[in-house]
Structures are given as structure tokens and as C-alpha cells.
N, C-alpha and C positions, 0 to 999 in steps of 0.2 A: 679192677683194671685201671691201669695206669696211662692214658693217649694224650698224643700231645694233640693239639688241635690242629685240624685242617685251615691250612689258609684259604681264601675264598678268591678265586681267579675268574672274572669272567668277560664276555666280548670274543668274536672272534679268533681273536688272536692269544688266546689265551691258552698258558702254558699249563699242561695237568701234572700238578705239585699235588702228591700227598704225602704226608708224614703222617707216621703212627697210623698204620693201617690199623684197622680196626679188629681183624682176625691177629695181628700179632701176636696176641697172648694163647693165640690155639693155633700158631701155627705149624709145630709139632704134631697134631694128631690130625690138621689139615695136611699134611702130606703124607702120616701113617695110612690115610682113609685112601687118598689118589695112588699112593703106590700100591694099596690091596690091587684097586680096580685095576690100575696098570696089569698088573698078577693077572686078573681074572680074565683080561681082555686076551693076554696072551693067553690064556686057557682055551679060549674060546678059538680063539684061530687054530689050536692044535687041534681043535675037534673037529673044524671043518676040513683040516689036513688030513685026519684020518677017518672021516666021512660018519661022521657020529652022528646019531640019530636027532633029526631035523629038530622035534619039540624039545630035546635035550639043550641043543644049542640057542632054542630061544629060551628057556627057561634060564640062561647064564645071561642071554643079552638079556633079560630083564629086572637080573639080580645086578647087573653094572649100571644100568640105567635107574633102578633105585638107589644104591650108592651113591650116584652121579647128582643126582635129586636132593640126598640128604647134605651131602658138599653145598648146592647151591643154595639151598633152603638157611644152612650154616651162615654163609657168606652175606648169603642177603639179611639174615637177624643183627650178624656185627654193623654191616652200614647203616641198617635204618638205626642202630642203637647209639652207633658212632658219630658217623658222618652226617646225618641226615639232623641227628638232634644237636649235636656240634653248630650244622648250619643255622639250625633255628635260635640257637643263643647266638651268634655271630650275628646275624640276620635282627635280631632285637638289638642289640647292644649298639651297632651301625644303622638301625633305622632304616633297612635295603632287605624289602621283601624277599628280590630277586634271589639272594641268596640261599634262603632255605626254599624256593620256587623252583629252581636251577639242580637242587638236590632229591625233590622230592620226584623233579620229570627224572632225573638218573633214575633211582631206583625203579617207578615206574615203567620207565623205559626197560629196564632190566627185567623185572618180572615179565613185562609183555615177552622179551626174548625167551624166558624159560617155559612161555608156554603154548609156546611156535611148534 
């Protein structure tokens, strides 16, 4: 894989620049994956439309909800693989801890969200 490197912005006022996302190069089957579930979600609504049996319909929210997991689980591999090690050569090469500090609370940060 081919990324251009993340510039490193920080301080309040600082603008969120990225270049070369990190999922770029799978961003095709990153959107094959969200359109399934988009699919299944409206599935799921047609069931409760038509009053379908209660464990049926959680058995579909629980196969979107795995979908949904393996997307995040995705996304969070390319950062910490990208962005995160990006920072840490950035972060040496400028002698500013902060920088891959700053990257490593993001993902951190992130994972705490996914598992709210």
C-alpha cells in the first residue's frame, strides 16, 4: 500500500487535515460491506412492518451489528497501521512526542467509543 503521510496538526485550533486515508486502498469493499448492511437494515424494518417474529428480528439486528464490528474493527487496523505508525515516524524524525501521543489518545479514544 501506497499513503501519503499525514501532516501533523496540533493545538486547539487546529485544522483536521488527512491525506491518504488509510482505508483508501479498501475502500471498495469498505462500502460493498456498509451497503450489505444498509440491505439488511432495510430488511429488518420490513420485518417489523410485517410483524415477524420478535427472535427472528433480533437474530438480523445481530448479524448487522456484527457486520458493523467487522467495518470498525477494519478501520481501526488501517489507522493504527497508517496513521498511528505515520505519527510515530513523524513524531521521531521532529523530536515531538506529542505527535504520535495525540494519535495514539485518537485511536484510544476510538476504541473506548466502540465499546460504549
Amino acid at each position: 500500500m501506497n499513503h501519503t503521510a499525514t501532516p501533523s496538526v496540533s493545538g486547539p485550533a487546529a485544522v483536521d487535515e488527512h491525506i491518504g486515508h488509510a482505508y483508501t486502498s479498501d475502500k471498495d469493499a469498505y462500502l460493498r460491506r456498509l451497503k450489505r448492511v444498509e440491505g439488511q437494515v432495510r430488511g429488518i424494518a420490513r420485518m417489523v412492518e410485517e410483524d415477524k417474529y420478535c427472535i427472528d428480528i433480533l437474530t438480523q439486528v445481530a448479524a448487522v451489528n456484527k457486520a458493523l464490528h467487522a467495518v470498525s474493527v477494519g478501520l481501526l487496523e488501517d489507522h493504527i497501521g497508517h496513521c498511528v505508525v505515520g505519527a510515530a515516524k513523524e513524531s521521531e524524525l521532529s523530536d515531538d512526542p506529542r505527535i504520535v501521543q495525540d494519535k495514539v489518545k485518537e485511536a484510544s479514544d476510538a476504541i473506548g467509543r466502540l465499546l460504549r
